[in-house]
DRENKE-411655 format. One line per 8 residues: their letters; for each residue x, y, z of C-alpha. Coordinates in steps of 0.1 Angstrom, whole numbers. Example, Ala and Ser with C-alpha at 12.3 -4.5 7.8 and 13.67 -1.06 7.14 Angstrom:
2
as) 123:-45:78; 137:-11:71 $
***
This chain:
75
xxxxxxxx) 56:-118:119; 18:-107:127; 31:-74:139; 48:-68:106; 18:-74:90; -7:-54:107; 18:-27:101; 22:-34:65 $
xxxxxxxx) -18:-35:67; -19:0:82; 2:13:57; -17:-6:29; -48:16:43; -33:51:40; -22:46:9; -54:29:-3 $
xxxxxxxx) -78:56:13; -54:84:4; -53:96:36; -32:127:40; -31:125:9; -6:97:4; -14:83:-34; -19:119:-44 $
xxxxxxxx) 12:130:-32; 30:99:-46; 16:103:-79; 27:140:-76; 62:137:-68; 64:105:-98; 55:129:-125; 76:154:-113 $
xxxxxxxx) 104:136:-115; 98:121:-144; 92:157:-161; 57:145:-170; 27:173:-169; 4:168:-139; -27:159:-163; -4:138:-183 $
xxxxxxxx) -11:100:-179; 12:72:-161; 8:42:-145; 17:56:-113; -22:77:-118; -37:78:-83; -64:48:-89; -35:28:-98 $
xxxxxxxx) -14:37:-60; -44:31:-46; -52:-2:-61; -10:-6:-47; -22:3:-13; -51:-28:-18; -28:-48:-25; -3:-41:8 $
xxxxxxxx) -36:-44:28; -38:-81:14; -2:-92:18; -5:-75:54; -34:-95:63; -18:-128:48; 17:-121:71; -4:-112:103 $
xxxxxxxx) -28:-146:97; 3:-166:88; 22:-152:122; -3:-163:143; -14:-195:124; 24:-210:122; 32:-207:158; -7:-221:167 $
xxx) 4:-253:146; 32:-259:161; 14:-266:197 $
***
């Protein structure tokens, strides 16, 4: 379980800190496919898949705590 969070973390940090351009490109291919012009506005607007990406980061960090706090109880 803590494994699966810190990689649920890691990808909660590319997406958050756009590296390689990861909320970019998902914003890109979104309008795209929705036929929606690349100023137009959507939810799916970078800030907003970045504040996604914040959110994995949490729910990473609350699976890797919980995967090493649930088998330290059960000593």
């Amino acid at each position: 379980m803590s494994v699966s969070g810190v990689f649920v973390f890691m990808f909660g940090l590319h997406v958050f800190r756009d590296l390689n351009g990861t909320a970019s490109t998902w914003s890109k291919i979104y309008k795209e496919s929705h036929g929606i012009r690349p100023e137009g506005f959507t939810f799916a607007d970078v800030p907003t898949i970045k504040g996604m990406g914040f959110m994995y980061m949490l729910m990473g960090g609350g699976l890797a705590a919980m995967g090493i706090a649930l088998p330290a109880s059960q000593l």
